[in-house]
C-alpha beads as a LAMMPS data file, in Angstrom:
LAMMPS data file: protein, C-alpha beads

214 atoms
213 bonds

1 atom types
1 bond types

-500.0 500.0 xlo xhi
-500.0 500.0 ylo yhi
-500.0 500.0 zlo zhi

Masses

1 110.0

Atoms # bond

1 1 1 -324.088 224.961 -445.974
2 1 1 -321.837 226.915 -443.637
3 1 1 -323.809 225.465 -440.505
4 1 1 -323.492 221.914 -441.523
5 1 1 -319.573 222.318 -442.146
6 1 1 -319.590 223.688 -438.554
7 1 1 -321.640 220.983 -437.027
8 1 1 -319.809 218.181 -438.543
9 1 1 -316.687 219.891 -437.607
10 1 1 -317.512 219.927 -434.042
11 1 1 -318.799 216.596 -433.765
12 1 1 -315.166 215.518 -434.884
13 1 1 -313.812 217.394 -431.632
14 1 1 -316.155 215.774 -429.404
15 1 1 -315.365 212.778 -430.978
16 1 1 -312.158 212.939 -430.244
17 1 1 -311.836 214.222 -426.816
18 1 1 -314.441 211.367 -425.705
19 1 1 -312.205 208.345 -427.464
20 1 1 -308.695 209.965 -425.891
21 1 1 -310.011 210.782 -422.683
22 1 1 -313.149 209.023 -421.648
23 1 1 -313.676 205.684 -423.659
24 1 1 -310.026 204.779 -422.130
25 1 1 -311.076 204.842 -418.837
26 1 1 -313.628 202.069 -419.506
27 1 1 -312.133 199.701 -421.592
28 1 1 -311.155 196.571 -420.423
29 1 1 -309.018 194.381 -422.481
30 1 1 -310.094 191.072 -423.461
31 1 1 -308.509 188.112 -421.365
32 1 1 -305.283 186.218 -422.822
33 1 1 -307.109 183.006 -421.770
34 1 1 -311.034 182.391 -421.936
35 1 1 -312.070 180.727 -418.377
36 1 1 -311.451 176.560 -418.660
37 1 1 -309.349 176.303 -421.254
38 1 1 -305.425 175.655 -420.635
39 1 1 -303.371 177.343 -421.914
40 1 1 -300.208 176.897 -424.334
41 1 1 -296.943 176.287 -422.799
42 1 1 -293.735 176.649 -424.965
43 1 1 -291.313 173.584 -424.293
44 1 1 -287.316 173.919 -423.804
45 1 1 -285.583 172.740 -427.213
46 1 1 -284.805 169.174 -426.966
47 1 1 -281.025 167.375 -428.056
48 1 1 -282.647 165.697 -430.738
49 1 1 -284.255 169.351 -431.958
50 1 1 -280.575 170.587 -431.461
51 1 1 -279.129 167.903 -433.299
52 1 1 -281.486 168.189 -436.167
53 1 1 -280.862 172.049 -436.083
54 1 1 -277.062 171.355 -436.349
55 1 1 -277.504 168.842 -438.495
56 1 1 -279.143 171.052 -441.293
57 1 1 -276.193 173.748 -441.208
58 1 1 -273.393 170.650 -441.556
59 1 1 -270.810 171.108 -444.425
60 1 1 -269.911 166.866 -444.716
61 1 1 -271.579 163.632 -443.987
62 1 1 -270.958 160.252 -442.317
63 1 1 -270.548 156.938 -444.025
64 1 1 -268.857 152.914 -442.470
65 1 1 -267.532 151.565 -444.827
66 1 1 -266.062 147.672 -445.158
67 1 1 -266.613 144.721 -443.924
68 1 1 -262.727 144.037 -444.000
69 1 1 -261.812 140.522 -443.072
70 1 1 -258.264 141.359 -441.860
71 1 1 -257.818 144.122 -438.852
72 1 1 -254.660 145.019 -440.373
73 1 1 -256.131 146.121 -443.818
74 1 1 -259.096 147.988 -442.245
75 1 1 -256.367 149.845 -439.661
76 1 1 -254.202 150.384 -443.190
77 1 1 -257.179 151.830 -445.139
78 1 1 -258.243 154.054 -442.163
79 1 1 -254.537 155.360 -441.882
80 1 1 -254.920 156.538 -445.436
81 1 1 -258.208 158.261 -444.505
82 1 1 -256.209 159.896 -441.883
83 1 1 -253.432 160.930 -443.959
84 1 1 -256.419 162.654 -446.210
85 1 1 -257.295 164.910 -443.742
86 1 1 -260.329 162.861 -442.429
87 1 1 -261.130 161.279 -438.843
88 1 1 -262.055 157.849 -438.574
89 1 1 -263.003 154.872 -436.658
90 1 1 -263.396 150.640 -436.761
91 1 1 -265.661 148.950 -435.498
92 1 1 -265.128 145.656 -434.924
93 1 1 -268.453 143.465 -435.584
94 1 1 -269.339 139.792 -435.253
95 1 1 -271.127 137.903 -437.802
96 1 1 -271.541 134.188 -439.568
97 1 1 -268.643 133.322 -442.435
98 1 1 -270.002 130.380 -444.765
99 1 1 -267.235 127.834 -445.158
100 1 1 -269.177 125.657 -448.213
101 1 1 -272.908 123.748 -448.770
102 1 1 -273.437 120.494 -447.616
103 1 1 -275.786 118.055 -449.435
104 1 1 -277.266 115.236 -447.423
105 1 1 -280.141 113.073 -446.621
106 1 1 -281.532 113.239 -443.164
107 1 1 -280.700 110.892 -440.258
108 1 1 -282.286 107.473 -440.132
109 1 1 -283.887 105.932 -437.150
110 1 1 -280.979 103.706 -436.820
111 1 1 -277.682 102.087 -438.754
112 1 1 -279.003 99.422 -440.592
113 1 1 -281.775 101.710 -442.107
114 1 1 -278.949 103.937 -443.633
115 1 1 -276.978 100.971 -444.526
116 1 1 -279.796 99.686 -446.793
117 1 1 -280.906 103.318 -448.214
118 1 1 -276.618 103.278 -448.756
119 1 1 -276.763 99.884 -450.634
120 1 1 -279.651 100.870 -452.734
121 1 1 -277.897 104.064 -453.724
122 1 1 -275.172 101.948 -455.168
123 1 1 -277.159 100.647 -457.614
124 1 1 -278.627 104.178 -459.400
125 1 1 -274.869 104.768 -459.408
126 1 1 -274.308 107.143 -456.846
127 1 1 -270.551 107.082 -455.492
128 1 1 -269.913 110.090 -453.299
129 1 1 -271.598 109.227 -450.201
130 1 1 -270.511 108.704 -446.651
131 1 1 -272.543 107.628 -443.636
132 1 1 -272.172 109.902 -440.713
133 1 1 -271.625 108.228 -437.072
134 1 1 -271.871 110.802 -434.653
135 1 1 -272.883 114.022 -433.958
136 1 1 -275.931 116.330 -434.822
137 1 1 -275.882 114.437 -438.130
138 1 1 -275.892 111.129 -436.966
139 1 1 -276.966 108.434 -439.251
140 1 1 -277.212 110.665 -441.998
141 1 1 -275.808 110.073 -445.164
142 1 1 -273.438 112.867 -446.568
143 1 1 -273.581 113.405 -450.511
144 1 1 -270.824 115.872 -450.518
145 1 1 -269.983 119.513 -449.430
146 1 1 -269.848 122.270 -452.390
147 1 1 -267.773 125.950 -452.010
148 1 1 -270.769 127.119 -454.571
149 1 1 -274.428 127.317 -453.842
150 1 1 -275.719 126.377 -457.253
151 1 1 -273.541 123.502 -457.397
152 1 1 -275.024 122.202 -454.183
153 1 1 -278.817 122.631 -455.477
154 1 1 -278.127 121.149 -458.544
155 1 1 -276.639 118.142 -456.872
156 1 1 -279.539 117.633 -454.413
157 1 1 -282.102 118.353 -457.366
158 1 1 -280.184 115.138 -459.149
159 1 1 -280.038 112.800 -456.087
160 1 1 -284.150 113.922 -455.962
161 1 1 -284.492 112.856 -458.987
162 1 1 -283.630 109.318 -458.629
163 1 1 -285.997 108.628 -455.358
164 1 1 -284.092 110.242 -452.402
165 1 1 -285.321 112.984 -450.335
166 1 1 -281.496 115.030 -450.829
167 1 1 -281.570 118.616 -448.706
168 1 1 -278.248 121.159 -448.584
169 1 1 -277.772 123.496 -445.911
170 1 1 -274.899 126.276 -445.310
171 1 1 -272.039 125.334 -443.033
172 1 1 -271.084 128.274 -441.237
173 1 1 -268.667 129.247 -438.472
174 1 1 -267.943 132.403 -435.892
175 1 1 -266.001 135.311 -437.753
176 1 1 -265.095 138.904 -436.820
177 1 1 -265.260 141.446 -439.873
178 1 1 -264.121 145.037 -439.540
179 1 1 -265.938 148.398 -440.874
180 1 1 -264.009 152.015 -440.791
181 1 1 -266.657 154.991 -440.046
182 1 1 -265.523 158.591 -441.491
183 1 1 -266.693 161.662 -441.409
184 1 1 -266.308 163.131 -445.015
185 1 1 -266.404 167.443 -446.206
186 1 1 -269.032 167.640 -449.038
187 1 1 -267.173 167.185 -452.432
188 1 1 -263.914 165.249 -450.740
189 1 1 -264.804 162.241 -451.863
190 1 1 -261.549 159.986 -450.366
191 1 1 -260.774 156.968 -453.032
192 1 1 -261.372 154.565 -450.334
193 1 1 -262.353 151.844 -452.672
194 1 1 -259.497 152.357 -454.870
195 1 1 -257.157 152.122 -452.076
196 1 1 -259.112 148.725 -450.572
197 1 1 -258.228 146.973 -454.284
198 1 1 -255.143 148.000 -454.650
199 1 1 -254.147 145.725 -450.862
200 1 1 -256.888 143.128 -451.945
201 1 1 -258.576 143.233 -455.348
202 1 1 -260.501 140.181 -454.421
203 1 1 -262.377 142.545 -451.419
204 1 1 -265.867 143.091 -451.556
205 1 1 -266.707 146.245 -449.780
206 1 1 -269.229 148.878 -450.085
207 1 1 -269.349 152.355 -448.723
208 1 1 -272.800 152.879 -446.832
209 1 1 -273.911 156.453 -445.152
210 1 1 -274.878 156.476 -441.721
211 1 1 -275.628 158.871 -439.080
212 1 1 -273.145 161.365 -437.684
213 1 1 -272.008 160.043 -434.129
214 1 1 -268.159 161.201 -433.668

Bonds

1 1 1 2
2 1 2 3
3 1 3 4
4 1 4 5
5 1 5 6
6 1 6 7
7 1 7 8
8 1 8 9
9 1 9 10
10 1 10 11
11 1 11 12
12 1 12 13
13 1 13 14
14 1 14 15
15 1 15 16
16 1 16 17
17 1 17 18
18 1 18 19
19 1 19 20
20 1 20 21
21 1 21 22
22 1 22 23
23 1 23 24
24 1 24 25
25 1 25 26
26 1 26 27
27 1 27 28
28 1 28 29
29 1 29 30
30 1 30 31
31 1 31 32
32 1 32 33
33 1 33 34
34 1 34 35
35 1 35 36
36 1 36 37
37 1 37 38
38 1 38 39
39 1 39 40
40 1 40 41
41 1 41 42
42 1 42 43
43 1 43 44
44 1 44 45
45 1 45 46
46 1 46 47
47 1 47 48
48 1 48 49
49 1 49 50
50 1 50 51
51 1 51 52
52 1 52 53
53 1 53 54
54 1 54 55
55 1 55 56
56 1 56 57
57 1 57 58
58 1 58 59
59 1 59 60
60 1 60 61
61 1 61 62
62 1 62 63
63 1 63 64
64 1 64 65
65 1 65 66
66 1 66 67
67 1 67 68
68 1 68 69
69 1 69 70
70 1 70 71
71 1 71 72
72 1 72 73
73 1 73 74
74 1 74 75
75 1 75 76
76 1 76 77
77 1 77 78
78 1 78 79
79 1 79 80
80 1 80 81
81 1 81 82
82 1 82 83
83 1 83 84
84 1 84 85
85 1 85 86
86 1 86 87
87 1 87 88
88 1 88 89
89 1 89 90
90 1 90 91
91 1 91 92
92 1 92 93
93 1 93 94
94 1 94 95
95 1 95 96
96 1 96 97
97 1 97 98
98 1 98 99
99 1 99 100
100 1 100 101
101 1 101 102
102 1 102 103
103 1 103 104
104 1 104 105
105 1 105 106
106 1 106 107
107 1 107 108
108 1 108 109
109 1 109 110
110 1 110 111
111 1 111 112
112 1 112 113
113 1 113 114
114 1 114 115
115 1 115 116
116 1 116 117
117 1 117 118
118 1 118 119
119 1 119 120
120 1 120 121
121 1 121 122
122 1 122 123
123 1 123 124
124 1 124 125
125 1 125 126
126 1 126 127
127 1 127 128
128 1 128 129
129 1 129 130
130 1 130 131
131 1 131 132
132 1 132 133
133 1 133 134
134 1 134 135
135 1 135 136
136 1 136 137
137 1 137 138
138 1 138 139
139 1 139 140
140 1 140 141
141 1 141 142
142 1 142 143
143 1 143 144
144 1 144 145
145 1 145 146
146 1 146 147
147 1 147 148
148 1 148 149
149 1 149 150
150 1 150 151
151 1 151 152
152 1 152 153
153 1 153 154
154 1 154 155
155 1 155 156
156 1 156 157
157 1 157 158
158 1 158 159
159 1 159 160
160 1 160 161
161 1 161 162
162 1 162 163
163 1 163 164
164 1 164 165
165 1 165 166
166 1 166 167
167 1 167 168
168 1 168 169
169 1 169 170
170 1 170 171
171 1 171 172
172 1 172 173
173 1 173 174
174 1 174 175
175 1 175 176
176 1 176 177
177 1 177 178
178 1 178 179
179 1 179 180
180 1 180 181
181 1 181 182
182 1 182 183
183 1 183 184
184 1 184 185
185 1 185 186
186 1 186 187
187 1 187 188
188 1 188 189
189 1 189 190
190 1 190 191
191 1 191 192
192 1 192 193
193 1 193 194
194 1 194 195
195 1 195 196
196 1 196 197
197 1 197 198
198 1 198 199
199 1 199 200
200 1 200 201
201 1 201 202
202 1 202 203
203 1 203 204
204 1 204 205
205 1 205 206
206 1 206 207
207 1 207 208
208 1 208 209
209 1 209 210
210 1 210 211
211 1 211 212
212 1 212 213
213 1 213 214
């Protein structure tokens, strides 16, 4: 028993010595890339990365709000954005106002055919009508112009009704509309909309979030 206690105990020390002092000398680590393949390259952080990054650690966010029809009210409503503590900006932006709806029936080929579709319109009783001489619309036969969009379709749906072929369209025109951008702490909450109503309670404005830029 004493013999195999002493033989196991010496094969630990040769053990030993040979993995500190001889196995070291012929070990060869394994390569940090196998032979053909490419390896990995670590790209620089982008802006966008950066942005995102910053992004995730920001205390407020970003909203435009409007569309104002008057520069003076949106410049008003910003100031009192301002005077809350928060920076702002307009922007002004172009877009299409509609001025009313406009029922007609299309242009004819020439006068006299809209004179006679005109005379036989007097007869199912149809008085608001006025032929058009010039323009895109020439020869066309106007059945009226209407601020509300129902109105008009209910109008052309009646003159349908009786034999002609009545279409409305929207009449529209150039217009520049204003919205204010802000940049707004978490739990701020500036009354903006409150403030627009109280200068124009007629306003229809809405207050959208956007992306940070400013």
């Amino acid at each position: 028993m004493k013999s195999l206690a002493l033989i196991l105990l010496i094969a630990n020390v040769l053990f030993f010595i040979w993995s500190q002092y001889i196995s070291n000398n012929t070990y060869v680590p394994p390569p940090l890339v196998d032979k053909g393949i490419p390896s990995l390259t670590l790209l620089p952080l982008t802006s966008q990365d950066a942005y995102q990054s910053k992004g995730s650690n920001r205390q407020s966010s970003c909203y435009t709000f409007g569309p104002f029809n008057s520069e003076k009210t949106a410049r008003y409503i910003a100031s009192k954005i301002n005077d809350y503590g928060l920076a702002t900006e307009i922007k002004e932006q172009q877009t299409m106002q509609t001025l009313n709806f406009f029922v007609y029936l299309q242009s004819l080929p020439s006068r006299e055919e809209a004179e006679k579709i005109i005379k036989d319109m007097r007869q199912n009783e149809i008085k608001n009508y006025r032929l058009i001489e010039s323009g895109p619309y020439k020869n066309a036969i106007a059945l009226g112009t209407f601020d509300d969009l129902d109105r008009a379709r209910r109008h052309a749906e009646y003159v349908r009704y009786l034999g002609y072929d009545a279409k409305y369209t929207a009449r529209k025109k150039p217009k520049e509309v204003y919205w204010i951008n802000y940049d707004e702490p978490f739990g701020s909450n500036a009354p903006v909309i409150q403030w627009t109503k109280k200068v124009d309670p007629r306003a229809s404005v809405q207050k959208i979030p956007k992306e940070c830029d400013f």
